[in-house]
C-alpha positions, -999 to 999 in steps of 0.1 A, spaced: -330 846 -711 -358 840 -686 -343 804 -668 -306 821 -665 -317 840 -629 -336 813 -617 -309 788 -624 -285 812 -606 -308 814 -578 -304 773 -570 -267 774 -576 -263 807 -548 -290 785 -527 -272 752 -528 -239 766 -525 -239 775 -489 -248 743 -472 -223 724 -497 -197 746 -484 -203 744 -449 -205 703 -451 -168 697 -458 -154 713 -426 -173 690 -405 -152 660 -421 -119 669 -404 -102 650 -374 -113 615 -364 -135 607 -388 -131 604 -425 -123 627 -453 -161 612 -470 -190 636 -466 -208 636 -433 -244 621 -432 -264 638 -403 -289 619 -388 -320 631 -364 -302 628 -334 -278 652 -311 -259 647 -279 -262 672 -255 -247 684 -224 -265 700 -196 -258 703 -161 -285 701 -137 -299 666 -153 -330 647 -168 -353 679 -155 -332 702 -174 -328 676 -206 -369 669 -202 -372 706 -209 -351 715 -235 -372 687 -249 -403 701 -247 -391 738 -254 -380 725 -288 -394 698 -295 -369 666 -293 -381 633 -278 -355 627 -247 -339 592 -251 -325 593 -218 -285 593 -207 -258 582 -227 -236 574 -196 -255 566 -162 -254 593 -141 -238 616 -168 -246 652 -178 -249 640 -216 -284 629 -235 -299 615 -263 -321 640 -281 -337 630 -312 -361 652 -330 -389 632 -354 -395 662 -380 -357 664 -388 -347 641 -416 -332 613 -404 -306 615 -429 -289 644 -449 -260 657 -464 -261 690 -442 -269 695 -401 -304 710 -395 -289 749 -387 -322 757 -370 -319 734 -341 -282 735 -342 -289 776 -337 -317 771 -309 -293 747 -288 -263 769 -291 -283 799 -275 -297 784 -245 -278 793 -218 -283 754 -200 -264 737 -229 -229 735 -223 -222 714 -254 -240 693 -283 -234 673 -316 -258 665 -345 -250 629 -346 -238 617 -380 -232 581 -398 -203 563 -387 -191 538 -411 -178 508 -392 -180 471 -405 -176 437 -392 -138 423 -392 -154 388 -405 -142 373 -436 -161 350 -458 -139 318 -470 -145 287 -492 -166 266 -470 -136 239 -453 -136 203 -442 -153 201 -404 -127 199 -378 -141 188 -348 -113 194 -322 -101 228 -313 -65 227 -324 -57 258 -309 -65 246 -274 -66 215 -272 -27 202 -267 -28 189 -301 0 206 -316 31 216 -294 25 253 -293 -13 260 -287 -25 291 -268 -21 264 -231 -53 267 -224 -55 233 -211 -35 240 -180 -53 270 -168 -83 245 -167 -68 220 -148 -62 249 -124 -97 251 -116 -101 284 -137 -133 282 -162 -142 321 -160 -167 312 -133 -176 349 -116 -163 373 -145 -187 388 -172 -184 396 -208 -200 414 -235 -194 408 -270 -202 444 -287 -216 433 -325 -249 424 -341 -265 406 -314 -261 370 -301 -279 339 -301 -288 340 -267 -310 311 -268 -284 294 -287 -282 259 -271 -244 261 -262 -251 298 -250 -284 300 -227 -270 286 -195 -243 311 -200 -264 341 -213 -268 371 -189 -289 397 -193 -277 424 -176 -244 428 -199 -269 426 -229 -288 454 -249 -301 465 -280 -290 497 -293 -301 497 -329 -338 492 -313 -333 508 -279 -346 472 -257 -332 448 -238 -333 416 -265 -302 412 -283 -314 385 -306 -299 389 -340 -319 402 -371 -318 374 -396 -314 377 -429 -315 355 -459 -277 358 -460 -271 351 -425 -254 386 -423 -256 391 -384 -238 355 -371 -207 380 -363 -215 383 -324 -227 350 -321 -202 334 -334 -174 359 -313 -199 343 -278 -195 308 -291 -155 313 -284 -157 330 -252 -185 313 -230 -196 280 -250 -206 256 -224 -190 225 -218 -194 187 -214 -228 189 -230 -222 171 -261 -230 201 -287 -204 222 -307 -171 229 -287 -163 245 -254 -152 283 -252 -119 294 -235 -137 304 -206 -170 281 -206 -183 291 -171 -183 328 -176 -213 346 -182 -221 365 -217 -237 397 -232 -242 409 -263 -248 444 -268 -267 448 -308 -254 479 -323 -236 472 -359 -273 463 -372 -283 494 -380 -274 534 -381 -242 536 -357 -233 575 -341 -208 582 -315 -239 584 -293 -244 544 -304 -207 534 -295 -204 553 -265 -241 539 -251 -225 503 -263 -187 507 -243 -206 522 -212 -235 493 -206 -234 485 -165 -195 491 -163 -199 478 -127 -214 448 -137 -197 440 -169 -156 432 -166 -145 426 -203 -163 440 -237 -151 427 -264 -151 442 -299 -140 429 -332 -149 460 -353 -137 493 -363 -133 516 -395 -132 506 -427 -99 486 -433 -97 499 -471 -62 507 -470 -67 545 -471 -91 554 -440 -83 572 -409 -109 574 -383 -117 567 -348 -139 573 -318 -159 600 -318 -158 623 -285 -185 606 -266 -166 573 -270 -135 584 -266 -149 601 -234 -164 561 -225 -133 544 -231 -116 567 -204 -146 562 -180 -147 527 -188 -106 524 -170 -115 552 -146 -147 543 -132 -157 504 -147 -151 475 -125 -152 500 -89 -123 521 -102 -99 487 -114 -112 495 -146 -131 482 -177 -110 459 -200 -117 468 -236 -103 436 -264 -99 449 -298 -92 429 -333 -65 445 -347 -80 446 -382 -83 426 -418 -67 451 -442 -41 437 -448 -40 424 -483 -44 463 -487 -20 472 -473 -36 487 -444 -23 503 -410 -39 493 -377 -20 527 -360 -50 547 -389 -77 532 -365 -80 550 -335 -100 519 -317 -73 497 -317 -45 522 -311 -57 538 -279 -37 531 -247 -70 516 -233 -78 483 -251 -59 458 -256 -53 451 -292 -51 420 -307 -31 402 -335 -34 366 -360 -12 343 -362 -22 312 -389 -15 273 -372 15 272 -386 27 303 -372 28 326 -400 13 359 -407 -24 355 -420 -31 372 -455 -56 396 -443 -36 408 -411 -27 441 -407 9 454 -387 7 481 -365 32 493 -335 0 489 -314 -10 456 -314 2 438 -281 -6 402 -284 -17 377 -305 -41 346 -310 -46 318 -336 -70 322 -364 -69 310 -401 -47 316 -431 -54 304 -469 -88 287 -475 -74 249 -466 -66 261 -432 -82 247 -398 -106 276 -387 -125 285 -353 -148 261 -337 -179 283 -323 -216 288 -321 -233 299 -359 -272 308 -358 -302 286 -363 -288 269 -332 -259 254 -352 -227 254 -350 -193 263 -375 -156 259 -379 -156 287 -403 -151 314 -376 -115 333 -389 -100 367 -393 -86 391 -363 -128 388 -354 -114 354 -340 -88 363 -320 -101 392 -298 -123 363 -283 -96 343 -274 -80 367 -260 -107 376 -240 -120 349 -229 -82 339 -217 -80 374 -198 -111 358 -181 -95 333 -165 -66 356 -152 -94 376 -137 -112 348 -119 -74 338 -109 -67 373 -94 -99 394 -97 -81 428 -86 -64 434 -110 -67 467 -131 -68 476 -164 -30 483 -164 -20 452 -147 -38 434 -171 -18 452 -201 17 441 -178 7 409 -172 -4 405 -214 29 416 -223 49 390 -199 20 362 -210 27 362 -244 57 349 -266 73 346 -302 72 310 -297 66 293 -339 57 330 -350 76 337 -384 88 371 -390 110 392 -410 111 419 -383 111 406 -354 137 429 -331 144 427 -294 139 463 -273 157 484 -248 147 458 -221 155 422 -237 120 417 -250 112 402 -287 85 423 -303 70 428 -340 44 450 -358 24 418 -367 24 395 -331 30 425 -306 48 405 -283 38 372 -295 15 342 -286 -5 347 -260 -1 320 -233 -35 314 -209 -13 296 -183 17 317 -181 -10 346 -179 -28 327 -147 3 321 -131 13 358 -136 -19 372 -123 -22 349 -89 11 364 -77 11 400 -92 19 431 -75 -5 464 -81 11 484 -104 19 520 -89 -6 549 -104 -1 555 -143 20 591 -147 15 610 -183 43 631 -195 42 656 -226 66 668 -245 67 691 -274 90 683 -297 76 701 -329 58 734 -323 70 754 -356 66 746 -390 90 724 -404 93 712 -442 90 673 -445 120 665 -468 130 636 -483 137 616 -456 142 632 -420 154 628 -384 138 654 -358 157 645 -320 144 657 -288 162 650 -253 134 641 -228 137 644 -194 106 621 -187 93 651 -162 123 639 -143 119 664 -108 85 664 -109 52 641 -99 48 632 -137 87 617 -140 86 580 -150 109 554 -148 90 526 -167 74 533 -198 39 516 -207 25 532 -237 43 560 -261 19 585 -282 31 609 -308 4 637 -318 10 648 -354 -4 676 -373 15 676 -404 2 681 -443 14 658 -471 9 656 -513 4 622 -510 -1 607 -472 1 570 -480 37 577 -489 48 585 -458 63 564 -429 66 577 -396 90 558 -371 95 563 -336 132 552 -317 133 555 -284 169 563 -262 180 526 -259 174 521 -294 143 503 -301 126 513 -336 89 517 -337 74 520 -371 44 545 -361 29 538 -397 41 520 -428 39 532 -466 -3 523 -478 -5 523 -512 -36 530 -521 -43 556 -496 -36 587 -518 -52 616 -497 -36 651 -497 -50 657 -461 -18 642 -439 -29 637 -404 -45 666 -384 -40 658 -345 -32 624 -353 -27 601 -321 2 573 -333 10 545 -302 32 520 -302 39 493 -272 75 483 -285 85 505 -258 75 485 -225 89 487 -194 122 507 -207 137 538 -196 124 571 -211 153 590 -205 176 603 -232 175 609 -267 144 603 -290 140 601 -327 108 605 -351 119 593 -384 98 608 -415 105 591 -448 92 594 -481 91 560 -497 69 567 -526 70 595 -559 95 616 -553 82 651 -555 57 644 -529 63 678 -507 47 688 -470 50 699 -439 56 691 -401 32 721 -384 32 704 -347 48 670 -328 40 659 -297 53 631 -275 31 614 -248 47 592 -229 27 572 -202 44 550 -172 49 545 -136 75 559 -115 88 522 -108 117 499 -119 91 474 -130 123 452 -149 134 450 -111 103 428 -103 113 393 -108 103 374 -137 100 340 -115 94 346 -80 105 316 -62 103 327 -26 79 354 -4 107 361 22 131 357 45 119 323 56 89 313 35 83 279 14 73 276 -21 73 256 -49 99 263 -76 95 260 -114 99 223 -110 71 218 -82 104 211 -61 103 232 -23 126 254 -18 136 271 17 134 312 13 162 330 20 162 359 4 143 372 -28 162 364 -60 160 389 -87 170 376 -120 202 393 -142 190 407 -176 208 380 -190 183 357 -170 158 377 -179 163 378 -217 167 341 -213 134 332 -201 118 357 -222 129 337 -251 126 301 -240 90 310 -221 94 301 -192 64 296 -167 57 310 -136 60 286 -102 34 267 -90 7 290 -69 16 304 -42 9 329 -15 15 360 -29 -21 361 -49 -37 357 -20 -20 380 2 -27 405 -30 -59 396 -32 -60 401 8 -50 429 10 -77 450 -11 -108 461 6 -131 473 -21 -151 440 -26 -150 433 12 -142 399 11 -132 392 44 -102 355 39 -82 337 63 -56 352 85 -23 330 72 -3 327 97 37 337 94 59 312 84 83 293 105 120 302 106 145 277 95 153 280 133 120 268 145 115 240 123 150 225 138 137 227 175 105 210 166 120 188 148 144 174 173 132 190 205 166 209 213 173 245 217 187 260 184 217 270 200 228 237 208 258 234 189 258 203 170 225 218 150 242 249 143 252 244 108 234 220 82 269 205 71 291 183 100 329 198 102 359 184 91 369 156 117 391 165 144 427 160 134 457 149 155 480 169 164 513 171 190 510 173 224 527 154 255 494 137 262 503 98 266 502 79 234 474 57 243 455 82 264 459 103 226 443 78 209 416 70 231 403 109 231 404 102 193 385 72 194 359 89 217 360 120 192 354 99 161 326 84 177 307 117 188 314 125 150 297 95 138 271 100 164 268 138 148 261 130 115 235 107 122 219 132 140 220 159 115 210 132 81 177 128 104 172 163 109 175 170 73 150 144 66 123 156 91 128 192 77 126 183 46 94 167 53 80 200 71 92 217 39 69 189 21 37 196 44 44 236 47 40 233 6 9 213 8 -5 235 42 0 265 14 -19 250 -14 -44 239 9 -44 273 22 -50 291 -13 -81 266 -26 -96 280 7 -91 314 -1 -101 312 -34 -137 295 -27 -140 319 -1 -136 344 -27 -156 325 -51 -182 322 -23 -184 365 -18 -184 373 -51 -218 385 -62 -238 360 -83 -268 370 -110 -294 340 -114 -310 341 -149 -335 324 -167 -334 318 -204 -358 323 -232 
């Protein structure tokens, strides 16, 4: 009888602290256990002084900001354990009742893995297929070199396990201010190595962005005269305090992270950022790049031999990176791919094991062509956005988005559900909106036009409970804030907030259709995700929605595809919708002329005389969409854009306005232009006879005199038309000539970071 109390008295104990653990597991992250480690984020007001004191009051070692000039901080405290099952109540108690904290967060484990994958070692390729012209549908890389675009002046950070950065094909390259170690807190990002050559994921993702070129070792990257980071923070314990240090490193220096990582693509996971890095990512657009705005590349995930949903990962879904897709070399949907409504472009990687891979940078100063999964395409991507931003470095974090989504194309990609949307754009939940072309995208970037400011409009569409039945339709008519500062016209990204509980969630898929009829499937049936926990504020996005009209009626579709007595319920729905109040399908998709009177280049290189600015017909529109076709040949409108921004202070040439159609003809023949002879481009009809009492042969004499002056006439004008089309010629080259300038004077102001390698 004597061990009964005592073994009561461990189980009344224990029991508390298991309770209280399982709370903490709901929203973003995972329905596993938390794991507290020995640090918190915490929020105070009046800065370091006040974060140095709370410091010393209870004794936590200050690790300094987690954003520059923020109001949060790294505490860690060394007598807490630095892992456990349950938060440390004592400090959690202390920090809640001083009256200087405005917030704080034990930090806990986040589980986030590498989106590598490990394949039978392949036959060495040593061309890069997917660039290199060598098949007829490659990413067209090759022309945006041949522009003079290399990535010279724009900076990227590859966010992983560290990089090589004395890697032979990466020093000249390597730059230390977009590089940092936050599993070790120091400024070397050099890999950990390991018998089983673990960290080689960053490295590797460099090797594909920023590779140098011409100097006879391994390949070239997509943009081999950019400068690369690597920020090392999958090597060790990663916290939202990790992540968010990681997305926010010098966001005025740094223009592109990119990050092939996320939650554990198991099929039956739903997680994403945390609040500090959901609060960098919307710094990072706000703030990065002097208010343009950080660009964030994403892999879209490798789950997909299980079945796994790339709308569960709340990295790749957000309306602030840009997610990216595989596609195999023979256009076809790689085994380990996962579909998602978000995903908005796509780049090559591998397929089955016999399959050409990624040519890129290994560790040990070698080099592979084993580099595959999504891991290999965000790269790509990346280092392709690169060269837009050299091409047009003002452009922000939306544009880039606009411009991604006119760049790319379903070109070879096989599909079963590919579908065309409201606006006459091909789209799937596997490509996004297809192959992602480097040379349409530079074309598109030299002559965009600023997008107008991004407008957010919420709608409830769900606010009491509603049983989920067997399969359901709930409609809401949306305005789109029409009457008010937050109505849009143009839609960019669509959200739908869902609280909603469910016997068995991974039978469940959620669609989205929008008033002009385009089907989004928010998330698709995953087997083996058999959690009873349905989503609890759930952000869904899908991009099938671009550029349409949000006006009308929409649709959420709820559909039970799996055993048949799964029951729930629909507690709260909320639409997002996110656009700009202009017609952007009114911009033209091929802008072949600046003005009135201006001279460009059309499609064909041929000049043509601006008269007016064409707009194409949807039908036009749908057409080129479908057969890809390019923007014209660089003109003046990037550098006018690029003019006319005043935040770098780049100071370029004053162009001149271009002559009328008028004034070329009195240069050209040194006449007025209202002498009438010149005023039409076409001679008129000879003069026919007609009957009079003039005298026969003084008739046919005027006639004779009349045909001559004809004669006489057209000579004239086939010698005008030849000179002007020879100004035409030399305004076109006076342009080109005119746009190298601005560009090296661009070049020339940009800011440049001298390093010196290891």
């Amino acid at each position: 009888m004597g061990p009964a109390p005592t073994k009561l008295l461990w189980i009344l104990v224990l029991t508390p602290s298991l309770i209280l653990v399982r709370p903490l597991a709901v929203g973003w992250r995972s329905a596993r256990v938390p794991i507290y480690v020995s640090s918190w984020a915490v929020r105070v007001t009046q800065g370091n002084r006040e974060a140095e004191r709370l410091a010393r009051k209870f004794g936590f070692v200050n690790l300094g900001q987690v954003f520059p000039d923020g109001q949060y901080f790294h505490l860690r405290h060394r007598g807490v354990a630095q892992q456990s099952l349950s938060p440390h109540w004592g400090h959690c108690l202390r920090l809640k009742k001083d009256p200087k904290v405005r917030w704080f967060e034990q930090q806990t484990v986040r589980r986030r893995v590498k989106r590598s994958l490990e394949v039978p070692t392949d036959p060495w390729f040593p061309r890069q297929w997917y660039m290199n012209n060598e098949m007829p549908l490659d990413l067209n890389i090759l022309q945006s070199w041949a522009q003079g675009l290399t990535g010279r002046g724009v900076v990227i950070s590859i966010l992983d396990d560290g990089i090589e950065k004395d890697h032979p094909d990466l020093w000249a390259n390597y730059d230390p201010l977009a590089s940092y170690d936050f599993n070790d807190y120091d400024p070397d990002p050099q890999p950990r190595y390991t018998p089983s050559n673990k960290n080689r994921h960053g490295t590797r993702c460099a090797g594909e962005v920023a590779a140098m070129a011409n100097n006879g070792f391994c390949g070239a990257g997509v943009a081999f005269n950019a400068r690369i980071g690597g920020v090392r923070m999958l090597d060790g314990t990663i916290t939202d305090v990790i992540e968010a240090q990681s997305l926010s490193l010098q966001p005025q220096h740094i223009h592109i992270y990119s990050a092939s990582w996320g939650p554990e693509d198991d099929g039956r996971t739903v997680d994403g950022p945390g609040i500090l890095t959901h609060e960098a990512f919307l710094h990072g657009v706000t703030h990065g790049r002097g208010g343009l705005g950080t660009l964030f590349v994403w892999a879209s995930g490798n789950g997909g031999l299980r079945y796994d949903n790339c709308n569960c990962d709340g990295y790749t879904n957000s309306i602030h990176t840009i997610s990216v897709g595989s596609a195999t070399r023979q256009g076809r949907v790689p085994w380990y791919s996962e579909a998602c409504a978000s995903i908005l472009t796509t780049t090559f990687s591998s397929g089955l094991a016999t399959d050409p891979q990624i040519v890129t940078t290994d560790l040990y100063h070698q080099c592979t062509d084993e580099h595959t999964g999504t891991s290999a395409s965000a790269p790509l991507a990346a280092g392709m956005i690169a060269l837009a931003l050299e091409a047009n470095p003002f452009l922000t974090w939306r544009d880039t988005q606009h411009l991604v989504v006119r760049a790319s194309k379903p070109a070879h990609l096989q599909a079963e559900d590919w579908s065309t949307n409201g606006v006459g754009r091909q789209v799937s939940h596997h490509y996004g909106y297809g192959l992602l072309d480097a040379a349409l995208l530079v074309d598109l970037a030299r002559t965009w036009l600023s997008t107008q400011p991004q407008r957010k409009c919420a709608v409830e569409v769900v606010l009491a409970p509603l049983p989920i039945l067997l399969r359901m339709r709930v409609e809401k008519n949306v305005s789109a804030c029409g009457g008010s500062h937050r109505y849009i016209r143009s839609l960019e990204h669509v959200q739908v907030q869902l609280s909603l509980s469910y016997s068995r969630r991974g039978d469940l898929e959620i669609s989205l259709t929008s008033p002009m009829g385009t089907r989004s499937t928010l998330v698709a049936i995953r087997p083996l995700d058999n959690s009873s926990q349905g989503y609890h504020n759930w952000m869904f996005m899908s991009t099938h929605f671009w550029d349409e009209n949000p006006q009308g009626l929409w649709a959420l579709g709820l559909w039970n595809k799996g055993y048949y007595f799964n029951t729930g319920t629909l507690h709260r729905c909320t639409l997002l919708l996110y656009g700009t109040a202009e017609d952007m399908m009114a911009r033209p998709l091929v802008p072949q002329v600046t003005g009135s009177a201006g001279m460009r280049r059309d499609i064909k290189g041929l000049c043509q005389e601006g008269k007016a600015t064409r707009y194409l017909s949807p039908e036009e529109r749908f057409v080129g969409l479908q057969g890809g076709i390019h923007s014209p040949h660089p003109g003046s409108g990037a550098a006018a854009g690029m003019g006319s921004k005043t935040k770098k202070r780049v100071v370029l040439p004053t162009r001149p306005a271009p002559p009328t159609v008028e004034q070329i003809l009195e240069d050209v023949r040194g006449a007025p232009a209202e002498d009438p002879v010149f005023t039409a481009l076409a001679p008129e009809e000879p003069p026919v006879p007609h009957r009079n009492t003039e005298d026969p042969e003084a008739q046919w004499e005027r006639f004779f005199l009349q045909g001559q002056a004809y004669v006489a006439t057209n000579e004239r004008l086939r010698q005008a038309r030849d000179q002007l089309r020879q100004r035409c010629e030399d305004l076109c080259r006076a342009s080109e000539e005119l746009e190298r300038d601005v560009g090296q004077v661009t070049q020339a102001a940009l800011p440049v970071t001298s390093t010196t390698s290891d």
